[in-house]
N, C-alpha and C positions, 0 to 999 in steps of 0.2 A: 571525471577521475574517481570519484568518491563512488560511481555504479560498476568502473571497472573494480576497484578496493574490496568492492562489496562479494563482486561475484569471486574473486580471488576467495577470498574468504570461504564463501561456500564449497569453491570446492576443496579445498584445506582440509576443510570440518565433514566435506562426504568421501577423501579419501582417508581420515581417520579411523570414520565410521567404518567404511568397507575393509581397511585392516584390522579393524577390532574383531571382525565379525569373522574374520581367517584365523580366529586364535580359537580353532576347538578346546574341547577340555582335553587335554590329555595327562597321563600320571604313569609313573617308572617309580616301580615298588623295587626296592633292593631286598633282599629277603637273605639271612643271616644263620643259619642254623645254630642251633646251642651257644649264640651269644649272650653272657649272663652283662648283669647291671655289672656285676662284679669283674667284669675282665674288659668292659669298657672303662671304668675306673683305672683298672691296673696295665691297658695296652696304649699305641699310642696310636690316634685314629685322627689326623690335621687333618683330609679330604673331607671324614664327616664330620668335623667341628667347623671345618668351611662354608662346608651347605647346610646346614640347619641353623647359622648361627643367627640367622634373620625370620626362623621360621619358632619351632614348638618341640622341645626335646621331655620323654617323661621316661625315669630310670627306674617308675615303681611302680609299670604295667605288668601288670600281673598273667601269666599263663592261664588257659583252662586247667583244667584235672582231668586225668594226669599228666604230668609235667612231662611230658612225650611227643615226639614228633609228629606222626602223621592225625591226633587229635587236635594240635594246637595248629597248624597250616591250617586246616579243613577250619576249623573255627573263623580264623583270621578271613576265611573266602567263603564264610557262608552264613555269618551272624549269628552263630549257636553256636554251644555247645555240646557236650558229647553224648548229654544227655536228650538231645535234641534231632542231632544229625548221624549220632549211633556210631560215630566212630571213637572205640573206646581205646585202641592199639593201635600198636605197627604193625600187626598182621589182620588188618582189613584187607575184604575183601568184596568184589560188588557178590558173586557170589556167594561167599561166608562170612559172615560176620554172625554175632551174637545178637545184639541190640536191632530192633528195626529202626528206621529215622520217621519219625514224625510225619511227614509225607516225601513222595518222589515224584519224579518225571515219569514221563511212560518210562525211559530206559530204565529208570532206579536208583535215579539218583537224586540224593537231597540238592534244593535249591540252592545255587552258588552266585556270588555276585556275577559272575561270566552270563546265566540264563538272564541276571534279572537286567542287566545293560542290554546285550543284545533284544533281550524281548520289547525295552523300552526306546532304545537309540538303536536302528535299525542300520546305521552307517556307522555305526561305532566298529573298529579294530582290536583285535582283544590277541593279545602274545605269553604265548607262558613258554618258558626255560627255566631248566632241571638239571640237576647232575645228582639226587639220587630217585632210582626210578623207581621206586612206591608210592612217592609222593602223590603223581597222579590219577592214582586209583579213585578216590572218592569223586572225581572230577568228571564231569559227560563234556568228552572231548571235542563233541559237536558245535558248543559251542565257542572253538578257540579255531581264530585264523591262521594262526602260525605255533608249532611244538616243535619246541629240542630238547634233545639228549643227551649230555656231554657226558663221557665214559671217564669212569678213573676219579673221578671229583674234581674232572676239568671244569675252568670257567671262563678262561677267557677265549673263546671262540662263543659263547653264548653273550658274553658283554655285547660284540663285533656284532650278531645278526639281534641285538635291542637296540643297540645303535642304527643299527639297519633299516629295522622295522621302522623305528619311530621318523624315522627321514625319510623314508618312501610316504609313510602314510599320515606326515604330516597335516594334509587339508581335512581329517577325518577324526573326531574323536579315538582317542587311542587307552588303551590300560594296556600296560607291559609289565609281566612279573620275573624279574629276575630273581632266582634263586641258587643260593651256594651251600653245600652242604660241609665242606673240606674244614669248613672251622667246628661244626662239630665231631667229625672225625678225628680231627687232632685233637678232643679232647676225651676220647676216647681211648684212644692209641697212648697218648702219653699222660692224660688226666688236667683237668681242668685249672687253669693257673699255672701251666708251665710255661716254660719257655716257647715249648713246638706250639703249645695253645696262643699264644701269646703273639708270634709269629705270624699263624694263620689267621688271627684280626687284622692285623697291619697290612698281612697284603690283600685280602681283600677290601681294604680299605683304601690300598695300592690302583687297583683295579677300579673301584667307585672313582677315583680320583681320574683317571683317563678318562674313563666314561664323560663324568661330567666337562672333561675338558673339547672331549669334544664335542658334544654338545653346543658349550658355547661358543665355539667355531663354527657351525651351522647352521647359528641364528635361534636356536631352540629352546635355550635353557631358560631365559625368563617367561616364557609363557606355559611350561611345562612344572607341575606339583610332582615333589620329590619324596617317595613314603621310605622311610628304614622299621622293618619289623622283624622281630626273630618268636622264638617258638617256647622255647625254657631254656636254665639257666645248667649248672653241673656241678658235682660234689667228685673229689676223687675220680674214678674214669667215667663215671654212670652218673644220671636222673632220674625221675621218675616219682619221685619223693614231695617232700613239704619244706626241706627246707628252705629258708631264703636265699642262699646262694643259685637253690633251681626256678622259684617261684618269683623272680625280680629279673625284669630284664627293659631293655632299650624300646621304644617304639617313638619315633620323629617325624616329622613332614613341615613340609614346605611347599610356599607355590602361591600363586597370583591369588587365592580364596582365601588363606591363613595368616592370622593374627601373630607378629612378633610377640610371642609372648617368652621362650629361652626357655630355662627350667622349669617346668611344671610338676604337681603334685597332688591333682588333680585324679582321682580313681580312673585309672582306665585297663582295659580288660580286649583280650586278642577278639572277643567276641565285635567291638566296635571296630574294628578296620572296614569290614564291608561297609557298614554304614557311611560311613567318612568318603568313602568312593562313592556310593550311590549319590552321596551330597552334591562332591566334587562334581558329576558329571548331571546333574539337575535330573534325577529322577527320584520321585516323593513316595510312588506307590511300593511297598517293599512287601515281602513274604510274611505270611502272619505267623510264622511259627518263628521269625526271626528274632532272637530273644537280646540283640547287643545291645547300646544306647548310644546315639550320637552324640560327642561333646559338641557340642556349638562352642561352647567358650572360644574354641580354637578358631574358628570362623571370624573374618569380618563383618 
């Protein structure tokens, strides 16, 4: 009785093992345009107070310079800054730009976390969705499995195919990067700290909130690291500037590697995002021009 006991046991503890071992890394970045610290303050966001509340929230990450879109993205997805990877504006270009980057690919393009997973996790899944289409310029598309476009500053048909992705290719390391642009457009259109501004966090925070619900309908959500990053903050209808309403903004995550730790205060900078993923998915060897800093704090 005690040898039959025993072998039960064994296999208990190697069907453990072999579902541990089906939990690739995987990570679903929400990505937030011109959401300031300041309009997470003043909107109401329960989906992502939901999901992050067991994970690492910091409200006083700081943008690159300038406080501008397609530098602070390109930052976030390549461990530099702009002073590094050359993108100084929103009118980059792979053929014009001012700055060169430090180094390139053969195609010419600065290292992005996208080359240095795939170069290192040769089964890794990598997805990127957009809804506005500058964003990826700086980007060598070669290395991405799946691209969308949603027109008009739609986003929920790109929710539906990251929902997609990540349940197809569940057995395989995955990075998914969701991104929405419509909240910093609203604060464009009507200026930062409006109503319409104000509106446009909530539903996309609307939108986070299905996502993740189903998610955990299909078994996913606890083995899956949840990133919220945006870009800069806004004054009036514009950024670009120093002040702290541009230069203070949200950055969160969550997920089977990450420390409850809640409010944090802790320096952190759009330059660390890449790193934090490279962690997440156990790859050590990174680009030497890559100037962010990985908090470990956050780590287990």
């Amino acid at each position: 009785m005690r040898t039959f006991l025993f072998q039960i046991i064994i296999l208990l503890g190697f069907s453990f093992s072999v579902k541990a071992q089906k939990s690739p890394a995987r990570v679903l970045i929400f990505g937030l345009d011109g959401f300031s610290a300041e309009g997470f303050h003043k909107s109401k966001h329960p989906n992502i107070d939901k999901l992050f509340a067991d994970g690492v929230l910091s409200l006083t990450t700081r943008p690159v310079m300038p406080s501008v879109t397609m530098p602070n993205w390109t930052s976030h997805l390549t461990g530099s800054g702009p002073e590094e990877h050359g993108v100084v504006g929103n009118d980059w270009t792979l053929e014009k730009h001012t700055l060169n980057p430090l180094v390139t690919d053969a195609e010419g393009y600065y290292p992005s976390i996208f080359k240095v997973l795939k170069e290192n996790k040769p089964n890794v899944k990598i997805a990127y969705y957009y809804n506005w289409k500058e964003l990826i310029y700086p980007i060598n598309k070669k290395y991405l499995d799946e691209i969308s476009f949603e027109e008009k500053d739609g986003y929920k048909e790109n929710h539906n195919k990251a929902f997609d992705f990540i349940v197809k290719n569940a057995k395989n390391p995955t990075l998914v990067f969701l991104y929405d642009v419509h909240t910093d457009h609203a604060g464009h259109q009507f200026g930062w700290m409006t109503p319409q501004y104000i509106t446009a966090i909530e539903e996309a925070d609307a939108a986070i909130g299905e996502t993740i619900a189903r998610l955990k309908s299909s078994g996913l959500y606890s083995t899956t690291h949840f990133m919220l990053i945006t870009d800069h903050g806004g004054i009036n209808k514009g950024h670009g500037g120093v002040s702290m309403n541009e230069m203070q903004i949200p950055w969160a995550i969550i997920g089977p590697q990450i420390k409850k730790r809640g409010l944090i205060n802790d320096f952190n900078s759009n330059k660390n995002t890449s790193l934090v993923l490279a962690k997440i998915f156990g790859v050590n060897e990174l680009p030497k021009v890559w100037t962010g800093v990985l908090p470990k704090s956050i780590f287990k």
